[in-house]
C-alpha positions, 0 to 999 in steps of 0.5 A: 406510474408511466406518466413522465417516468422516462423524462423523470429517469432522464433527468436522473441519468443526466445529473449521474452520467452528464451527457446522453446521445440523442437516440437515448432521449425520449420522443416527444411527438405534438400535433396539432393545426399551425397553431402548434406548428408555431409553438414547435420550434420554440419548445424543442429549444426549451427540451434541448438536451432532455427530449427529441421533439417533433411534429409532423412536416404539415398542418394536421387540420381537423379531426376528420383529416387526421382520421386519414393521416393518424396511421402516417404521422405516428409511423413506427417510433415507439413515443413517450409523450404525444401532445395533441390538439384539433380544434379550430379546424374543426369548428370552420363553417362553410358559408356555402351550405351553413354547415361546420367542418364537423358538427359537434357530435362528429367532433366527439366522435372523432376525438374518441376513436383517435384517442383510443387509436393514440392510447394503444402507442402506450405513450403519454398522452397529453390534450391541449385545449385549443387557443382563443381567437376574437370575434369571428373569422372569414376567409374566402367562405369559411367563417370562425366564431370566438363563442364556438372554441370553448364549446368543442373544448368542452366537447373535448374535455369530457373525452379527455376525462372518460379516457384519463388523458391529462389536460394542458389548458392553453385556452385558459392559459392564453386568453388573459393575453390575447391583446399582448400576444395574438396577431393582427389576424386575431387566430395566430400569434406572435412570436412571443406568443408563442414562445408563452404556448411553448412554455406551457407544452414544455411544462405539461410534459415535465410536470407530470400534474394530474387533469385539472377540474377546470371550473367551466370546462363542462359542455354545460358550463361552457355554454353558460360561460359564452352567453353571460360573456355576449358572444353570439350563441350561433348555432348552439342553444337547444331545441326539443328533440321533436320540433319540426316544422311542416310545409305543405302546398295548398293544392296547384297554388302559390300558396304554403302552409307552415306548421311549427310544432313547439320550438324553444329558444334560449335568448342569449342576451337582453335584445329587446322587442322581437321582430321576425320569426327567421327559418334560416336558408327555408328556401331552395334558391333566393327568392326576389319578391316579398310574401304575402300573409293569408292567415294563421297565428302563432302562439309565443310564451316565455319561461312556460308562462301564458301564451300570446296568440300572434297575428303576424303582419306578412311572410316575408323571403326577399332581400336584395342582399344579405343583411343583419345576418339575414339572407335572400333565401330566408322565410321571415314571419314578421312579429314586430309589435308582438310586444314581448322582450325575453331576458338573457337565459329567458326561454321562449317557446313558439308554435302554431300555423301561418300561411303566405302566398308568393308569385315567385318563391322557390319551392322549399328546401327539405332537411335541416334548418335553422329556426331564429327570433331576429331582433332590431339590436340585431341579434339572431338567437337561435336553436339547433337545427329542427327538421322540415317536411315538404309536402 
């Protein structure tokens, strides 16, 4: 019964009374990234007259920033409608070590101890989807893909659902006009881009509608939603909980063992032949000299089907320079001429032993990494992180 009651009251004091002092408004607090710090202005000239709006005088980043700064930006005005978005800031991934600002699990995790921190101020609670961008975005070492936004969005939307918060879907809204309203950088907007995302925070905060059932908006969904668009999957589609993947010295040698226990991918588009097996930054510094193959086969199957045993050429870790997505510390299994190509949605499983040798490969990195089949489109379809023991 509190949603929009004060802005409805509002209205009926204006139509009897005419004029209200500012302090008798109701207080409107957004925050967000310097996408709503573009929207701001404009939507308080929209509330002129029927709220006092704010935002905090800095770029409120990611959820992990506002964790620190929550306490400061609510401070003790008792607020009637507080608009709120973290996102891309949270989706940045940091070139250095390939990892995002927050995983995805942070980011839920997050955004639910702030909501319930957001809830106890009793005002009206509004979440805004984060914007679209296009294509991938790299600045100075940290990277943005478009594929990554509508998966924490709908990280975001069941945390929203679970807590009752009403939902202002600026991804939907934007993303038929980003070619008309985003700027040059393809993050930011123009102005009348965002005088569009003001009229729809204004409208969310007057129009008291319930949350939508928004078609796609499930984690489910809106993978599905990124892979038949084409977009590149990064590191989102689903390996078995178990996989792991076990590197083991033959003795005092130069010599690896590697272990695969069974990994599924999900092809997210029709690549063709598969070439390379990648485990993506295996090594603990860029290696300069090719492996060598010794022995060992791998077992590949696609959608459960009958297994193919794979006698891979060589074990390959060496690039001068990064390339298709590959880097100098990636361990390459070469499969090309393995003779099968999944489909978009295919699932492909892979397992088995194989072992190379190399005068000058630096010892393993232990922890998690990135498994990927690489294709000559050049694609990299990948699963989610599988873990590596160096023994």
């Amino acid at each position: 019964m509190r949603r929009h009651l004060t802005l409805l009251l509002l209205a009926i004091t204006v139509l009897l009374c005419g004029n209200v002092s500012a302090d008798e408004l109701p207080r409107v607090l957004l925050l967000g990234d310097s996408i709503s710090l573009g929207y701001t202005q404009p939507t308080i000239d929209l509330l002129d007259g029927m709220a006092s709006v704010s935002h905090p005088p800095e770029n409120c980043q990611s959820t992990e920033y506002a964790l620190v700064r929550i306490e400061a930006w609510l401070g003790s005005t008792p607020w009637d409608v507080i608009h709120f978005n973290w996102g891309i800031w949270d989706a940045h991934h940091f070139s250095s070590d390939d990892s995002f600002r927050t995983t995805h699990a942070e980011y839920e995790q997050n955004l639910r101890t702030l909501v319930a921190r957001l809830k106890t101020t009793g005002a009206q609670l509004i979440w805004a989807s984060t914007t679209p961008l296009q294509g991938r975005i790299d600045v100075a070492g940290i990277w943005v893909e478009e594929a990554e936004i509508p998966i924490r969005n709908a990280i975001a939307y069941q945390v929203m659902v679970d807590n009752g918060i009403a939902i202002n879907d600026l991804y939907a809204e934007m993303l038929p006009h980003l070619a008309q309203l985003q700027s040059a950088d393809n993050v930011h907007f123009t102005p009348a881009g965002y005088e569009f995302l003001a009229q729809r925070v204004a409208d969310s905060i007057t129009s008291g509608e319930p949350v939508p059932d928004y078609v796609g908006m499930t984690r489910t969904n809106a993978e599905a939603a990124v892979v038949a668009a084409g977009f590149t999957l990064g590191i989102i589609t689903t390996s078995p909980s178990n996989a792991a993947v076990t590197v083991t010295q033959v003795g005092a040698t130069t010599q690896w063992d590697i272990n695969v226990d069974p990994i599924t991918f999900t092809a997210n588009a029709n690549a063709g032949d598969f070439e390379w097996l990648v485990f993506e930054d295996f090594f603990s510094a860029n290696s300069t000299v090719a492996g060598t193959y010794i022995s060992g086969t791998l077992s590949v199957s696609v959608n459960g089907g009958a297994a193919s045993s794979i006698t891979p050429a060589f074990a390959n870790g060496t690039f001068n320079t990064p390339f298709g997505g590959l880097d100098p510390n990636d361990l390459l299994i070469n499969i090309f001429g393995a003779g099968f190509s999944p489909s978009e949605g295919d699932k492909v499983t892979v397992s088995g032993s194989v072992r190379f040798s190399s005068t000058d490969v630096p010892a393993p990195a232990a922890g998690p990494i990135n498994a990927a089949f690489w294709s000559s489109s050049p694609d990299l379809i990948q699963t989610d992180e599988v873990s590596v023991s160096v023994l």
